[in-house]
N, C-alpha and C positions, 0 to 999 in steps of 0.2 A: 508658595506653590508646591515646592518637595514635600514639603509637612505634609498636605492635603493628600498628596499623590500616593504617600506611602501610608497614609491611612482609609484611604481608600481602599487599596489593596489588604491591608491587614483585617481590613471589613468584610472583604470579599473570602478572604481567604479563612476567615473564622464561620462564614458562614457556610461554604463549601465542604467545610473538614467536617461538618455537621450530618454530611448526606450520606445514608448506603449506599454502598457500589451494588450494582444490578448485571451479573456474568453474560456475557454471551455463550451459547452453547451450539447445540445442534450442529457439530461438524461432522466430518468421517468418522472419526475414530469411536465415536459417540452412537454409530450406527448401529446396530446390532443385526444378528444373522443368527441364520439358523443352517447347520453342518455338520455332515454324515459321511468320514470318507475312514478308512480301512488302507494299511499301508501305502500311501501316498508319499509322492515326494515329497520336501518342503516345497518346493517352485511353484509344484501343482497346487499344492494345500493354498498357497499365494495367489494363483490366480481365481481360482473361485472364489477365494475371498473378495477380488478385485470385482470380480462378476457381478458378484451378489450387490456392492457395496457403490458399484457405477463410482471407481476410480482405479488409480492407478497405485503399484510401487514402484519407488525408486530407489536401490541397492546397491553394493558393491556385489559382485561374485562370488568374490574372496569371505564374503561377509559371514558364509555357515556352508556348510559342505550339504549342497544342493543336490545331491541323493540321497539323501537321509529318509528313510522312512517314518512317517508317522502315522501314529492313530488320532481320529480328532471326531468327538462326538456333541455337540453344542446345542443348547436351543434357546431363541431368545437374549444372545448374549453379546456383550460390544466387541466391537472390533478390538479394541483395548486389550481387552479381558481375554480374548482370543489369542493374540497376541502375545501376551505376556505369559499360555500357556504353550507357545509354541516353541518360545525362545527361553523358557524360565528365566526370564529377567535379564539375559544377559545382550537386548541390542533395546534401544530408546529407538521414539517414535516422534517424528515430526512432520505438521501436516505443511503444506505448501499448494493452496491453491487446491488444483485435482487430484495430488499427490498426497501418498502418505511417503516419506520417506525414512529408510531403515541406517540406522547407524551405528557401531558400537557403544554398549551402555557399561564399559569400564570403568569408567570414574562416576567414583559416588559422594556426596556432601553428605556430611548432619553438621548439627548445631549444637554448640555444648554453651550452656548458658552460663555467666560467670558471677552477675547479678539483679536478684529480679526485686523491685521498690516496687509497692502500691501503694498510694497518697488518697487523699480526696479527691486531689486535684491532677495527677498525675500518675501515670504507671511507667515507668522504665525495666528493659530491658538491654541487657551487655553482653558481651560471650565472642565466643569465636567460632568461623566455619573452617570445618578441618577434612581433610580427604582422607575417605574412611581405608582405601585399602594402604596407604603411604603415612597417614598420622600426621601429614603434613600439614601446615595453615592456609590457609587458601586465601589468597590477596583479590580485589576488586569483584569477588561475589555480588551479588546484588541480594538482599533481605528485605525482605517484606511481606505486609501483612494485608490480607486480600480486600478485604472487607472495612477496615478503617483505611486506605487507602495513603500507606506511607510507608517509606522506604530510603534505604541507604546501601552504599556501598563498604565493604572490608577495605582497612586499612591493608597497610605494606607486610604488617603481622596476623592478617586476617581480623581481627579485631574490629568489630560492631558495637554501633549504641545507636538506638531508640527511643522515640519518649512519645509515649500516648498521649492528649488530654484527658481527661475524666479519670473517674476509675472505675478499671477494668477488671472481669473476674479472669479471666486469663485473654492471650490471645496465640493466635495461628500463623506461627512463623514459615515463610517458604524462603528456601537458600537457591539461588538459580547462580551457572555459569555457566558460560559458552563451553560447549565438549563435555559437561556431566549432566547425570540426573538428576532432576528438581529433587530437595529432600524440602518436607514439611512437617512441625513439631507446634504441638499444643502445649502453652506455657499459660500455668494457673498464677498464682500471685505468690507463691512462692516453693513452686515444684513443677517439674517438665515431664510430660508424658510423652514415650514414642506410640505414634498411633498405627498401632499394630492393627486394629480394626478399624482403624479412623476413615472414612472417604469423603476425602476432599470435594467439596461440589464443583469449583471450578478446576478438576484435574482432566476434566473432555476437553476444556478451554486451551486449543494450540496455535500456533501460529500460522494462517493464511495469506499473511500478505509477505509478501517474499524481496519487496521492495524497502531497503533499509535504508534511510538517508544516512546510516554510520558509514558506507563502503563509500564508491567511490563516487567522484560527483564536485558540483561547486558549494551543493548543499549541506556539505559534510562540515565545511567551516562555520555553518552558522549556530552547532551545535557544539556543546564544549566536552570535552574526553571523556566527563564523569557521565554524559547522557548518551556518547555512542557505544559506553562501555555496557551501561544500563540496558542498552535499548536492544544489542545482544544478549544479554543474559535471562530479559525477560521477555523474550520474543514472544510468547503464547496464553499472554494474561490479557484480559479487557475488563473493564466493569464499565460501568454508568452514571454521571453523576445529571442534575439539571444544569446547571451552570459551571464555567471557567472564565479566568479572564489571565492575561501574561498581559508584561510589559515585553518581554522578549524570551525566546524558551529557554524554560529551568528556573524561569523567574515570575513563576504564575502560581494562582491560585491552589493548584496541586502540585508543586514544586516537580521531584525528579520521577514523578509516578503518571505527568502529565500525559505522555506518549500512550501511555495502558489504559486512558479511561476515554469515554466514547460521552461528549457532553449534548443537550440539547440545546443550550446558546452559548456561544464560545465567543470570547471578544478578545481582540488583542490590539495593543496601544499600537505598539512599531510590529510583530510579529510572534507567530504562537507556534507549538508542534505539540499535537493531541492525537489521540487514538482514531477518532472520526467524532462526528456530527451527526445527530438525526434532527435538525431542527434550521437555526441559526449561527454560520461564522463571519466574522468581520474584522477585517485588518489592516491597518494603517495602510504596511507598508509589503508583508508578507502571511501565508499561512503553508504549513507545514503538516501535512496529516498521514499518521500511519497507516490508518484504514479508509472509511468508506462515508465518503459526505452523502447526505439525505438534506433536500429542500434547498437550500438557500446557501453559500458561499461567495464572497466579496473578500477581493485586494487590491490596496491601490497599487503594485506591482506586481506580485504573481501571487500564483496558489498550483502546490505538488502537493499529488495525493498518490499512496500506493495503493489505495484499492481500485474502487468505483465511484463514480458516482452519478446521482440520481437526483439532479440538482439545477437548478439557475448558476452557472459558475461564472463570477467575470475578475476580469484584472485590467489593471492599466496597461501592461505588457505581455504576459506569459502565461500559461494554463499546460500544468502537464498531469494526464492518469495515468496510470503504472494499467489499469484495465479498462474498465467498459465505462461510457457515457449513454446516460439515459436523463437527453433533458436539452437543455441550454448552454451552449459554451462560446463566453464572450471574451475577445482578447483583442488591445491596441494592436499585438504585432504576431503572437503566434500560440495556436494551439494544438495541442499533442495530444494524443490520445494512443496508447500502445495495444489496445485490443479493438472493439465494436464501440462504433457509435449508433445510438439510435436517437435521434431529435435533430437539431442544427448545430455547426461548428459556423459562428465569427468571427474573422480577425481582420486585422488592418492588414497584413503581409501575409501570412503563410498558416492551410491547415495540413495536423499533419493526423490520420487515420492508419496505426498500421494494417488493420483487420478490415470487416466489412460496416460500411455505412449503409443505415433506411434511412434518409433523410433527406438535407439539405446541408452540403458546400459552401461559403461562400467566402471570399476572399480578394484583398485587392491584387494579390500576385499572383500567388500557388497555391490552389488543392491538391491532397493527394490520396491513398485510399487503395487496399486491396481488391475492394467490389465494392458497389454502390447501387441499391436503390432506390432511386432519388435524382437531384437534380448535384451540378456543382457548375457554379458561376464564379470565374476569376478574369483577372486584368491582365494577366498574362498567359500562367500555363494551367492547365487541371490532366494530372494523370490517373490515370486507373489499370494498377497492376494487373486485375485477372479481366474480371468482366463487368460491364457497364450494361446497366438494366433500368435508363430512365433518360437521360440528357445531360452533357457538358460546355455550356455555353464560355468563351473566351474571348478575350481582345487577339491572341497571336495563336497558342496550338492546344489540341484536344488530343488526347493519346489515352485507348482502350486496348488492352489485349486483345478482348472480345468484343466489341461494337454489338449489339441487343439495343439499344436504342436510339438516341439523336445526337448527332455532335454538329453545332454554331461556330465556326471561328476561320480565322484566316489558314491555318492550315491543322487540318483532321488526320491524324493516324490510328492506324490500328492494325492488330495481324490478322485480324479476320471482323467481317461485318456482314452482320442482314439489318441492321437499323439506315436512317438518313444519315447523311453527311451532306450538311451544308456548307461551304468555304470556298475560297480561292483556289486552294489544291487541296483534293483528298487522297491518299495516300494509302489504299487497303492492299492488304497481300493476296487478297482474294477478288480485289479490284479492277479496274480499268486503268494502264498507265498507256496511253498510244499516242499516236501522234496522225493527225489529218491534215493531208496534202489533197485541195480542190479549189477550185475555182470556180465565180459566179460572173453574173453580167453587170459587176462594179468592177471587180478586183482580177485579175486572170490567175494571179500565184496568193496562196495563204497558206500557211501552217497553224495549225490549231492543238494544242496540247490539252489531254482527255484525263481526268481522272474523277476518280469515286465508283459508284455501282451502276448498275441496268435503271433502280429504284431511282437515283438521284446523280450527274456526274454533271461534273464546271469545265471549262474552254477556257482556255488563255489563248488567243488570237490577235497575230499577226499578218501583212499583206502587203504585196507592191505591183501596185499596175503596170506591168515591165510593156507601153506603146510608147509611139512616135506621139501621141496625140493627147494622151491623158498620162501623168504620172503618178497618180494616186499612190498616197502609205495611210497605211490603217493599221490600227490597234483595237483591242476589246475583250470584254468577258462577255461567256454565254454558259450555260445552264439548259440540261437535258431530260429526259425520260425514255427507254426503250420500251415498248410493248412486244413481247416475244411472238414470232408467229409458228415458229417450228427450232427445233436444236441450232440451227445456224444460218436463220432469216429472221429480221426484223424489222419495225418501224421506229424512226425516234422520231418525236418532237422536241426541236430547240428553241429555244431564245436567247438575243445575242445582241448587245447594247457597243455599239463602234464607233469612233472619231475618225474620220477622211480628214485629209488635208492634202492640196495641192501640190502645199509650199513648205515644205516641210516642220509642218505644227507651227508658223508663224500665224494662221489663221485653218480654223476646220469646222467642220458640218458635222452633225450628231445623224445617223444611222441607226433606230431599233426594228431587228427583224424577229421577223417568229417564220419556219421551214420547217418541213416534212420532208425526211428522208427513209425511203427501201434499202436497207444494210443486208448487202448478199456476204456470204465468208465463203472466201474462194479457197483461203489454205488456211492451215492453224492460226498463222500471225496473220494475215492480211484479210481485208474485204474490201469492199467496192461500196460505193453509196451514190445516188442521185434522190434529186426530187425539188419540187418549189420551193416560191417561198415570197411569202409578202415581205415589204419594206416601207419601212416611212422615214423619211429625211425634214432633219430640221436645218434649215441652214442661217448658217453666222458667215458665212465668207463670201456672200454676194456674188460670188465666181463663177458666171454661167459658163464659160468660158471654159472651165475644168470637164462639163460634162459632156463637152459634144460627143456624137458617135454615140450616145446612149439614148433611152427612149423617150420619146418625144417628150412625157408627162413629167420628165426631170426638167429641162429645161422649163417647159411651159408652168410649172408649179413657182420659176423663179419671176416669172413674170414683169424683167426689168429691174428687180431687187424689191418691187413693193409687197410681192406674198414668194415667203422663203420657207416654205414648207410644199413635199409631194410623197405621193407614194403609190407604188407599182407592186404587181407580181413579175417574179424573177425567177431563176432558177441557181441549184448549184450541184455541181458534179464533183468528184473525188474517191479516193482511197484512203484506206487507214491502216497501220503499222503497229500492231501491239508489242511492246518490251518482253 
């Protein structure tokens, strides 16, 4: 079976080495502009450029003496190129997302080559990278060549070796380390050119995704020292191949160059870490990706991406993006997304949005989400940091900054609402929190606790018949509507669902009423209310006995115990006390 396994992959892996890489381009620096300014600061020269090119720098201060005058006349020309006339070479340029960011560009690499073999069958190249202003050797560089798609790291002496298949008429070495400038040299079969005029095609190609599985993390362990050290060094390369396949990363089809190529089907036994996917990944047990899935991703444990993606994404367990979802995302227990979602989040436990969602929530415990429009349905909590602009349905609580549209659940918060609130207690700062003290022709004392809006507000009610003759206690919820008639007159309709018992709940009668009350506001905090109200009693406790003194059609509806059902018009008077 290892026989099999390992020629399988040497199958895969000779077929793969066979494919051009294909660059991604089209970033900022790649931009071009057109620029007409006359002694200018450098700051300023900066921000126009930021204008023109819809992003950002990111600098030290310190980085160049930001009164400096300059002249700058351009047309037509990249950002780069602009750039590199502003600073004459002396700060490097790295992109990050919206960002360009500005660095010192002191340390420089070349490559001095020590021996170069062309074969039929083979071309090697040897040498070492040395730092050009020190002479010194430069240890765990990373070397490579763009386009045939292979790579190594400097020994402890800076010392490199390469080996092509085929034979090659020269190839295109790039020297990359963390804190220098890339150097790149054109090596013939048996002489090296500096390419003095040379332009590199993938030298626009920089780095975007700012999320390294080298830093810190649990994910850092599943890569080994030679691919974090890599994975820095060549932050800002991509190509393309059709296919990849790993048993585990570093141990795939494109061995330590895996992380820089972006495949259309990407399979991995136990787990992989690649550039992105535009097509197909699939994974035992893990996927690991530097950039950005396109279409389809599968793990039977998790899948980390630093870019986006735009994709069917599912795992047994875990789903995290570093940026935006545009699609599907399915998880046993928990899904993360660090910028926008737009499509659905699934999981068994917990979604986590830190940005804004257009979609759908759903979750057996937690949602959670900057803004949403959309819906989010969980088992326990769904919160929404800024504003909610659709519905939060829940088993326990809803919490919106903003309430904009509907919250379901046993208890609804928010600091401000114009949408419904449906629940047990709703709890808005812009709300109703009161308390009503009245009595009807059941119960003489009740307190009734008021919250939510005018639009929509719930009762939790209490009551005790304090007579010689009847001792009734009563419990209930009810649910409201005000209709305004002027700034501090109104009407409400309620309804209001209560258990009577005589005997202190050892047996009780079910009570559903529906009442019209005129709410006058006598002072800021208080009002006054009266008004009718029908009632229908269903009765379980046979007890005619509890309602004497009350109106006839109560008794008479018990009719001896054979018909336990009656209902009347009634009335109820009281005041109300806002917090």
């Amino acid at each position: 079976m290892k026989i099999i396994l390992v020629a399988f992959f040497l199958l895969l892996s000779t077929f793969c080495a066979a494919q051009s890489g294909k660059v991604n381009n089209q970033l900022n620096l790649s931009k071009t502009l057109t620029l007409n300014v006359k002694k200018k600061r450098i700051s300023d020269i900066l921000q126009l450029i930021s204008k023109a090119g819809e992003f950002y720098f990111s600098y030290n201060g310190i980085l160049f003496r930001q009164d400096s005058l300059m002249d700058m006349d351009v047309k037509g020309v990249q950002v780069r190129e602009v750039l590199d006339r502003l600073f004459s070479g002396k700060v490097d340029y790295k992109e990050d997302a919206g960002y360009i960011i500005l660095r010192p560009a002191e340390n420089r690499l070349t490559i001095q080559a020590s021996l170069i073999e062309n074969t039929e069958n083979e071309y090697v190249i040897s040498g070492f990278v040395i730092d050009t202003r020190t002479g010194n050797m430069v240890r765990q560089a990373s070397v490579y060549e763009k386009h045939l798609l292979q790579s190594t790291l400097t020994d402890q002496n800076g010392y490199f070796k390469l080996r092509f298949k085929g034979q090659q008429r020269g190839v295109i070495l790039t020297a990359s380390k963390e804190n220098y400038r890339d150097s790149a040299l054109v090596f013939l079969a048996d002489v090296n050119i500096k390419p003095a005029r040379y332009k590199d095609r993938n030298k626009d190609s920089s780095a975007i995704f700012s999320y390294a599985f080298s830093g810190t993390g649990i994910w850092r362990f599943l890569l080994s020292s030679r691919q974090r050290i890599q994975d820095l060094n060549i932050s800002g390369f991509f190509a393309q191949t059709p296919f990849q396949a790993s048993l585990v990363p570093g141990l795939s089809s494109h061995g330590s160059m895996g992380s820089n190529i972006i495949n259309k089907v990407s399979l991995n036994v136990l787990g992989g870490y690649t550039g992105g996917t535009n097509g197909i990944e699939i994974a035992g047990l893990f996927n690991l990706t530097k950039g950005n899935i396109k279409k389809i991703q599968f793990a039977g444990l998790f899948n980390v991406v630093g870019g986006s993606v735009k994709a069917l994404q599912l795992s047994g367990i875990y789903n995290r993006v570093k940026l935006n979802t545009d699609g599907i995302q399915v998880a046993g227990i928990i899904n993360r997304v660090d910028e926008n979602v737009n499509g659905i989040q699934l999981a068994g436990v917990y979604n986590i949005a830190r940005e804004k969602v257009q979609g759908i929530q759903l979750a057996g415990l937690v949602n959670t989400n900057k803004s949403i429009t959309g819906l989010q349905l969980a088992g326990m909590l769904n919160k929404v940091n800024n504003r909610l602009k659709g519905g939060q349905i829940s088993g326990l609580v809803n919490y919106a900054r903003r309430m904009d549209g509907f919250q379901l659940g046993l208890l609804n918060l928010a600091d401000s609402a114009s949408g419904l609130g449906v629940g047990l207690i709703n709890l808005y700062k812009n709300g109703y929190r009161k308390f009503n003290f009245y009595s009807n022709e059941l119960v003489n004392t009740n307190i009734a606790f008021k919250t939510g809006t005018a639009k929509f507000y719930s009762l939790m009610i209490v009551g005790k018949n304090f007579s010689d003759t009847t001792g009734l206690l009563t419990f209930g919820l009810g649910f409201g509507h005000e209709f305004p008639l002027n700034k501090n007159n109104n009407i409400a309709i309620e309804g209001s669902i209560q258990s009577l018992s005589p005997d202190h709940f050892k047996t009780a009668d079910m009570i559903y009423r529906l009442q019209a009350l005129l709410q006058l506001k006598v002072l800021s905090r208080l009002e006054v209310f009266a008004g009718p109200g029908y009632s229908y009693l269903k009765g379980l406790s046979n007890d005619v006995s509890v309602y004497r003194g009350q109106k006839d059609s109560i008794i008479k509806g018990y009719d001896n115990g054979n018909n336990v059902s009656a209902s009347w018009i009634g009335w109820n008077i009281g005041l109300a006390v806002s917090l």
